[in-house]
C-alpha positions in Angstrom: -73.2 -33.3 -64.9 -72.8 -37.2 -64.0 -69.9 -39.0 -64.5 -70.6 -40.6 -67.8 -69.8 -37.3 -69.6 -66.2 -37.8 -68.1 -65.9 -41.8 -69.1 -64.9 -43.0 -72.2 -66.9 -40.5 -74.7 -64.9 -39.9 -78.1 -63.2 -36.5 -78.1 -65.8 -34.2 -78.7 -63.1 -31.3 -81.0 -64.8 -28.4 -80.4 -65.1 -28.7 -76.8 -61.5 -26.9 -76.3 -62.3 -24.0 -78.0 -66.0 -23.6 -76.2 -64.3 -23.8 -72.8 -61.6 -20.9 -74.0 -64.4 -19.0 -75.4 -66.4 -19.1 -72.3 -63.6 -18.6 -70.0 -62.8 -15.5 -72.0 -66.3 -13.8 -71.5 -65.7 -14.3 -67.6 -62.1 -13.4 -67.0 -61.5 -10.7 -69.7 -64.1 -7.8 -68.1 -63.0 -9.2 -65.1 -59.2 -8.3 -66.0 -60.5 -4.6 -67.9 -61.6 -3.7 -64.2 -58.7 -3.9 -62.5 -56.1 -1.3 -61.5 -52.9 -1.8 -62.8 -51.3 -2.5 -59.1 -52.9 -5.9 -59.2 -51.3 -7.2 -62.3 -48.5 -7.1 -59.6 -50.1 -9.5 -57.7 -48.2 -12.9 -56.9 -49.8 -15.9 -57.7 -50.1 -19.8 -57.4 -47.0 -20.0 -60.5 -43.8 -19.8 -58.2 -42.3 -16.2 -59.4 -45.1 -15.5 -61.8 -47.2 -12.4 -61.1 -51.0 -11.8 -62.7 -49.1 -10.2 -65.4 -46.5 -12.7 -66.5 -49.3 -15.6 -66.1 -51.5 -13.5 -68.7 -48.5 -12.6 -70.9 -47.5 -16.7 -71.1 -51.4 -17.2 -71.7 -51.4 -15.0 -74.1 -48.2 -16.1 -76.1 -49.1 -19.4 -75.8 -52.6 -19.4 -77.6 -51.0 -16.9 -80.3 -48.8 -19.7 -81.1 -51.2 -22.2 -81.3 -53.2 -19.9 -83.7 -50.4 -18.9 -86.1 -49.3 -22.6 -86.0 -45.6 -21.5 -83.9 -44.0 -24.3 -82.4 -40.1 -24.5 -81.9 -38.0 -27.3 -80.8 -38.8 -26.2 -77.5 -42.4 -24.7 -77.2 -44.1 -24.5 -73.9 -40.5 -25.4 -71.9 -39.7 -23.1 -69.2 -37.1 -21.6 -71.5 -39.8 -20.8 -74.2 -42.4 -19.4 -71.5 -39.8 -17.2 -70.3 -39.2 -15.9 -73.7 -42.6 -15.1 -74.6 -42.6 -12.8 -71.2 -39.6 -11.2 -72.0 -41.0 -10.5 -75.6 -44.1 -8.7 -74.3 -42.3 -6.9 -70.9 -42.7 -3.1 -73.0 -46.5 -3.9 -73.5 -49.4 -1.9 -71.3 -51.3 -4.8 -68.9 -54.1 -4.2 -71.7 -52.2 -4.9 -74.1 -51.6 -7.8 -73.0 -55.3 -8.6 -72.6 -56.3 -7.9 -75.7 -53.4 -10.1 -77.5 -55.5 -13.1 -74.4 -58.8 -11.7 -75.8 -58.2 -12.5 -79.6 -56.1 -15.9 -78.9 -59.2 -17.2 -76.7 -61.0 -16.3 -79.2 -59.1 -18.0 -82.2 -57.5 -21.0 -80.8 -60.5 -23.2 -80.4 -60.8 -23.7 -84.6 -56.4 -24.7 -84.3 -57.3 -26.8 -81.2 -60.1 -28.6 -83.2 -57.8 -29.7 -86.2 -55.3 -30.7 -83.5 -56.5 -34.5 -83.6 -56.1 -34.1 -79.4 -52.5 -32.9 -79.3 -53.6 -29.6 -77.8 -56.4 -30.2 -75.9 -53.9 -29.6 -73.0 -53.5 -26.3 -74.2 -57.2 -25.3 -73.6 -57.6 -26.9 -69.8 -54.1 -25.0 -68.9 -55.8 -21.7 -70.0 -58.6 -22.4 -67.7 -56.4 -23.4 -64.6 -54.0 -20.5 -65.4 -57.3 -18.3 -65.1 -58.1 -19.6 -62.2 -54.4 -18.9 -60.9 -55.7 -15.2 -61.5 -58.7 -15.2 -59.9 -57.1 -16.8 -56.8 -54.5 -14.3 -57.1 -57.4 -11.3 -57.0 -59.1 -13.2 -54.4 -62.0 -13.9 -56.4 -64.4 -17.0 -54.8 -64.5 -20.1 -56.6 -61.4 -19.5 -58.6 -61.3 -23.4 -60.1 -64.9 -23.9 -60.4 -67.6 -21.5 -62.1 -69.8 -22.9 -64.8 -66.9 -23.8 -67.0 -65.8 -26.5 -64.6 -67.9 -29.5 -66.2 -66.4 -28.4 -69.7 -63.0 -28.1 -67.9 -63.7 -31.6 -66.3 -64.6 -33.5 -69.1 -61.3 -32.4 -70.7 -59.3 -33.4 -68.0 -60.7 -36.8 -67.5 -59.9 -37.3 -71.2 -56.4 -36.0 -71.0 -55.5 -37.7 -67.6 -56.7 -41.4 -69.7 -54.7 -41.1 -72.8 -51.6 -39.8 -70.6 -52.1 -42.9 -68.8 -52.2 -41.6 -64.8 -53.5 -43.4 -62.1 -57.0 -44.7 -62.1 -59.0 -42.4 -60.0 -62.7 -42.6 -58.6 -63.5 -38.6 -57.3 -66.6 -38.9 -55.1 -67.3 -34.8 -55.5 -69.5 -33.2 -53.7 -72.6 -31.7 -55.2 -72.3 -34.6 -58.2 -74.0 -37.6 -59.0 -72.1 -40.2 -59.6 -68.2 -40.3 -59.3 -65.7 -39.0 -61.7 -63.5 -41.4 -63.6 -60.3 -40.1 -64.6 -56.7 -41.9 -65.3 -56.4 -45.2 -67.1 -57.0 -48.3 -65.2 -53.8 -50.8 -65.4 -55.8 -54.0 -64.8 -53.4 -54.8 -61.8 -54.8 -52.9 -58.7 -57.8 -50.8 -57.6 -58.8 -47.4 -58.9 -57.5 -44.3 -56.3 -59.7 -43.0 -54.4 -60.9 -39.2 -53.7 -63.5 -37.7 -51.2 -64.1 -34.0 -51.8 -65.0 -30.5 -53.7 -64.2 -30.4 -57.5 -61.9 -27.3 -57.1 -59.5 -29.0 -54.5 -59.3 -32.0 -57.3 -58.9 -29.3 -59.7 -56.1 -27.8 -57.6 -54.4 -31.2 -57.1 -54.4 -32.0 -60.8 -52.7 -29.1 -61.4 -49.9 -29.0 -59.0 -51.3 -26.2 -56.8 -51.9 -25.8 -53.1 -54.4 -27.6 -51.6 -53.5 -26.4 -47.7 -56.4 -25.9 -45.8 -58.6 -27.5 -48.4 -60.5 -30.8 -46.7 -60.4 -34.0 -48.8 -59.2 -37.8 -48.6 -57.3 -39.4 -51.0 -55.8 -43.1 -51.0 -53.9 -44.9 -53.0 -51.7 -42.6 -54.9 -49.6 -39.7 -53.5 -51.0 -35.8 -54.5 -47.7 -35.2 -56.6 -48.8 -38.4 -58.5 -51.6 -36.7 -59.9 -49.7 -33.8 -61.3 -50.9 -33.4 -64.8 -48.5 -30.4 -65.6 -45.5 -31.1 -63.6 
């Protein structure tokens, strides 16, 4: 993938629900395998175990697909609701409710004009929170991470962040993401596309090696 794909193309609808669709075929035999001690598992979510990330997940896609929104949907309040609601399901259970709204949320997404494209790249990084949790390599790249890319360089422009140039590693050309304000340079990043990943959603990147100037890493929190 070169950069292009992640500049100013029109919102392609369908590519949400591919991405959930594909994530789905990796993570849910991935999740059927495991013993039911490592839904315990802590993960990147501060006081969110394997389980309560897949429970939100799973709520969270259901409501996209039966078209749920109250007042509050997706607040902390809500998410903590949802994994109250499904605390006396099995951990598969729980999978299968992830299975069917990975499955059906892509067509929602689509009609969503944009407004829940978010909803889709969340997913992905939530299933990376799970992998990382399990101690799975490459837990925020895989061969979903172009699809996962191009979504967040769309999202990051129309939520007007910080202009960013991501020299990655392995990629042609740079990324592009944020929206340029016309008044000073485009940030700059030097480094892998799962550290960028992890900095664009809010989670660790200790240990990780990669330069950034001109903005701060909280700055680039998409989700926070």
């Amino acid at each position: 993938m070169t950069a292009d794909v992640a500049r100013e193309h029109e919102r392609d609808p369908e590519l949400p629900g591919r991405l959930l669709m594909a994530e789905r075929d990796a993570l849910v035999p991935l999740l059927r395998a495991r013993a039911d001690t490592d839904f315990e598992l802590r993960t990147a979510c501060p006081g969110w175990t394997v389980r309560a990330v897949l429970a939100h997940c799973s709520a969270a896609l259901m409501r996209v697909v039966e078209s749920r929104f109250e007042p509050d949907v997706f607040s902390p309040e809500c998410n903590d609701r949802d994994i109250a609601e499904r605390a006396g399901w099995s951990h598969q259970e729980v999978v299968d409710e992830l299975e069917r709204g990975m499955t059906e949320a892509g067509a929602a997404i689509a009609r969503s004009g944009g407004m829940l494209d978010g909803v889709a790249l969340g997913e992905w990084v939530h299933a990376g929170d799970v992998r990382d949790a399990f101690g799975e390599p490459g837990a925020y790249a895989g061969d979903r991470l172009p699809m996962a890319l191009e979504l967040l360089a769309r999202i990051s422009r129309e939520r007007k962040q910080v202009a960013l140039h991501a020299d990655v590693d392995g990629w042609d050309e740079p990324l592009v993401l944020g929206s340029a304000d016309g008044e000073k340079p485009p940030a700059r990043y030097i480094g892998d596309a799962a550290t960028l990943v992890r900095l664009y959603a809010g989670r660790s990147v200790v240990g990780a090696r990669y330069e950034l100037a001109g903005v701060r890493e909280a700055d680039l929190n998409l989700f926070g």
